[in-house]
C-alpha positions in Angstrom: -2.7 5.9 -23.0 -6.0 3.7 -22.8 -8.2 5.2 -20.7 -11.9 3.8 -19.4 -14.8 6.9 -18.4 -16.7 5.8 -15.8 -19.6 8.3 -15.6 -23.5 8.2 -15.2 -23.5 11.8 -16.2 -23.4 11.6 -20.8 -22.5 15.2 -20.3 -19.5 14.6 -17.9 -18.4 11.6 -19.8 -18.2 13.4 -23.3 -16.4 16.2 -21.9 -13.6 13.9 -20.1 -13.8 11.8 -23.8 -13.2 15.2 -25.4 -10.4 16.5 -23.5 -8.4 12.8 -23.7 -8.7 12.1 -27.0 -7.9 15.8 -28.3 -4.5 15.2 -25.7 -3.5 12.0 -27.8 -5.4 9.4 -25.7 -7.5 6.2 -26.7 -10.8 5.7 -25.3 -10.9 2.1 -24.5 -14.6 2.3 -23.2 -17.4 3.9 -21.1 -19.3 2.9 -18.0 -22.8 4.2 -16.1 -22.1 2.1 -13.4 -19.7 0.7 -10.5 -20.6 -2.7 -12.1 -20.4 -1.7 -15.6 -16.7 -0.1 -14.6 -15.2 -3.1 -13.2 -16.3 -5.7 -15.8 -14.8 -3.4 -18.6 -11.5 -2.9 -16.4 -11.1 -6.7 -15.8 -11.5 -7.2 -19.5 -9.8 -4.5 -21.1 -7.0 -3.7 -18.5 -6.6 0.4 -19.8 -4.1 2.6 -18.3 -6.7 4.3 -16.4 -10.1 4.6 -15.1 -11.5 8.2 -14.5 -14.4 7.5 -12.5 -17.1 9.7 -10.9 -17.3 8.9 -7.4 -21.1 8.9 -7.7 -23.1 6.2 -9.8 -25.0 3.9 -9.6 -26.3 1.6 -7.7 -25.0 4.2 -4.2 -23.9 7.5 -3.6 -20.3 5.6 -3.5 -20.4 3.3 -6.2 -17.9 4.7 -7.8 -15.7 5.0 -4.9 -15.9 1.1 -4.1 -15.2 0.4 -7.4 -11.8 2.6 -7.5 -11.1 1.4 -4.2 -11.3 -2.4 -5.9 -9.7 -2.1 -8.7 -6.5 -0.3 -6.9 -6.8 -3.8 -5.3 -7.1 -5.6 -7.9 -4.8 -3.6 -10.4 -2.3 -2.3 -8.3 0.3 -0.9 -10.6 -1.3 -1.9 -13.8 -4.6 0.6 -13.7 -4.5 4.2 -12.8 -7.4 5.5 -11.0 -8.6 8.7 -11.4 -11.4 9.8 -9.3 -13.7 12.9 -10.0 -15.7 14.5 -7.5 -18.5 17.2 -7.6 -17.9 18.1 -3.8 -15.1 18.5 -1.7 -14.8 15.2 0.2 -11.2 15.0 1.9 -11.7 11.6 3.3 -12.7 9.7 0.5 -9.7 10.8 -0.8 -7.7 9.7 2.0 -9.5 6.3 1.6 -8.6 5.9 -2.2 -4.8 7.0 -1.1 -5.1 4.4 2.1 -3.0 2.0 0.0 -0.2 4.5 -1.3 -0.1 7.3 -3.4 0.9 5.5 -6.9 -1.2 5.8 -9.9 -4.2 7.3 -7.6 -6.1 10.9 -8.9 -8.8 12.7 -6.8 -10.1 15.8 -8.7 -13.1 18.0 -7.9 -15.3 18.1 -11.6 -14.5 21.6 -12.0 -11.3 20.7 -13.2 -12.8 18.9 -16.2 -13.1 22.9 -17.7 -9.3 22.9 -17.2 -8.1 20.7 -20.4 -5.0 21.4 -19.6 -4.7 20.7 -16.1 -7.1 17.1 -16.5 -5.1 16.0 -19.5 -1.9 16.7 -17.3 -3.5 14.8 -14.0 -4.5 11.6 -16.5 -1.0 10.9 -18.1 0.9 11.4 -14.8 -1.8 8.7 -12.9 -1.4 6.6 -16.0 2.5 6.7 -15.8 2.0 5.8 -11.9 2.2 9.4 -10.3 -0.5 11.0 -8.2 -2.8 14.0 -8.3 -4.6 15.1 -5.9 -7.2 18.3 -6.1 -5.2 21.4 -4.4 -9.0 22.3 -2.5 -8.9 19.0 -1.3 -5.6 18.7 0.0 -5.9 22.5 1.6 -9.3 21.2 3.5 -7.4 18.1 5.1 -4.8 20.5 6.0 -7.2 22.8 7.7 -9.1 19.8 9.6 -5.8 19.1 10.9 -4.4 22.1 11.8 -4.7 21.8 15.6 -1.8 19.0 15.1 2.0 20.4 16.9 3.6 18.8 13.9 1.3 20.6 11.0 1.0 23.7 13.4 5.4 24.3 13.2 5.0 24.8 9.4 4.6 28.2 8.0 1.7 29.8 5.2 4.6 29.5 2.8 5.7 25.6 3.7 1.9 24.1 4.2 1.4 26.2 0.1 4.5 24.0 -0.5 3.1 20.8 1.4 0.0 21.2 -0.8 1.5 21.2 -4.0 3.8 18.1 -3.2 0.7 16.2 -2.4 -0.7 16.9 -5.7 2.4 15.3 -7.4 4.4 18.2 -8.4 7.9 18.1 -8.8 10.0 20.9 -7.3 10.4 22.7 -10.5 6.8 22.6 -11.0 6.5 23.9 -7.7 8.4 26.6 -8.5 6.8 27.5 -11.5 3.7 27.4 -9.6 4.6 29.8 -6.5 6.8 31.8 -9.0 9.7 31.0 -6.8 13.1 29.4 -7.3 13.9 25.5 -7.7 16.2 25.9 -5.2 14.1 28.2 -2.7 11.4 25.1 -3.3 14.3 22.0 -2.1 14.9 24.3 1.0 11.3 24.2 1.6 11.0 21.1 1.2 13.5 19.7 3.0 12.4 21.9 6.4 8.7 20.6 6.0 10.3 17.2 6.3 12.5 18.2 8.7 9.9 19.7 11.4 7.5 16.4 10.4 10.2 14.3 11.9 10.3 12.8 7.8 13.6 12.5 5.6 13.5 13.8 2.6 13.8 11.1 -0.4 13.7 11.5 -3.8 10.6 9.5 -5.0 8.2 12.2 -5.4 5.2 9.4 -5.0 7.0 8.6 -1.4 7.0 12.4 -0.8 3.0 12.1 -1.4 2.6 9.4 1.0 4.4 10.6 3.5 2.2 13.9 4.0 -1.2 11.9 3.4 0.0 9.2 5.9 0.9 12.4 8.0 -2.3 14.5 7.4 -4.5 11.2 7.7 -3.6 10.9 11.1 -1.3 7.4 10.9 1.6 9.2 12.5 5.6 9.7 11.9 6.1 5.8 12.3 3.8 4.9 10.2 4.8 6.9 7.2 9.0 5.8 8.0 7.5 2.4 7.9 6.3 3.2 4.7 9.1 4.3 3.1 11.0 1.2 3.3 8.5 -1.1 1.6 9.0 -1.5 -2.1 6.9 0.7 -4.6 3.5 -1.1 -5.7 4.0 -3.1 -9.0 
């Protein structure tokens, strides 16, 4: 896995380097800014980007640039975005274009080796992670939906691991439950979204973002039937 660090923070950046390399990864390079970031993605095409969603030149540089090269690099590059605050709708704009090889972590999960290292390679390999704080603060924002509002504590926990990129066993693992308990689950939450359940856990992601974001039942069975992202 070649991976680009996109950080203006030396402190950030060596601890993300750290972590990586000690997990078996190759740094291919290191940015301090959004511009910096792109030119080394166009000319060294990694695995992945983990960018800080704060650098120079704006507060958002580094969002604009993941947003760019997910455009650019679609199925090719992994983005994985870092965050020091909890910003659910930057996350929703990175995952505005599908839920393939796209990351948004808050920066306290850089002192979790485990769980970073974990969250690179399955954005690398074209999964999805996406911070469980985040994901539980969209939920909340849109809790006065009558879809989201049917689901119980136990099924929106559920919800919120899926749209991290878990399987169902890791699910399980997670909530200390059964495999099978978690497929039930699952399978309810996509019955009272009006979603059928499929078995691409990167649909399964998009379908609750596309829900939670507000684009509606149609949009997300719309979204389904398109082809995955090269």
């Amino acid at each position: 896995m070649r991976v680009i660090i996109a950080d203006d923070s030396a402190v950030i950046r060596e601890g993300v380097i750290r972590i990586l390399t000690e997990g078996g990864a190759t740094i291919a390079g290191q940015a301090r800014t959004a511009d910096e970031l792109l030119a080394l993605v166009d000319d060294l095409m990694p695995d992945l980007a983990v960018i800080d969603i704060r650098m120079p030149p704006s507060d958002t540089a580094g969002l604009q640039a993941a947003v760019r090269i997910r455009e650019m690099h679609r199925g090719k590059v992994g983005v994985l975005v870092l965050s020091q605050f909890l910003e659910p709708e930057y996350a929703l704009m990175l995952l505005a274009g599908g839920s393939g090889g796209v990351g948004y972590l808050l920066k306290d999960r850089v002192a979790d080796a485990t769980e970073l290292l974990a969250s690179a390679r399955r954005v690398a390999a074209g999964g999805s992670a996406i911070d469980p704080s985040v994901v539980d603060e969209i939920v909340r924002g849109r809790s006065t939906q009558e879809r989201l509002a049917v689901l119980t504590s136990r099924e929106r926990q559920v919800m919120a691991l899926v749209a991290e990129g878990r399987s169902n066993r890791s699910v399980a693992e997670h909530l200390s439950i059964s495999v099978k308990t978690v497929e039930a689950q699952v399978a309810t939450i996509f019955s009272k979204l009006g979603l059928e359940e499929h078995p691409d856990d990167n649909r399964r992601v998009l379908a609750v973002i596309a829900y939670l974001d507000g684009r509606g039942i149609s949009g997300a069975h719309h979204r389904r039937g398109e082809s995955r992202p090269e």
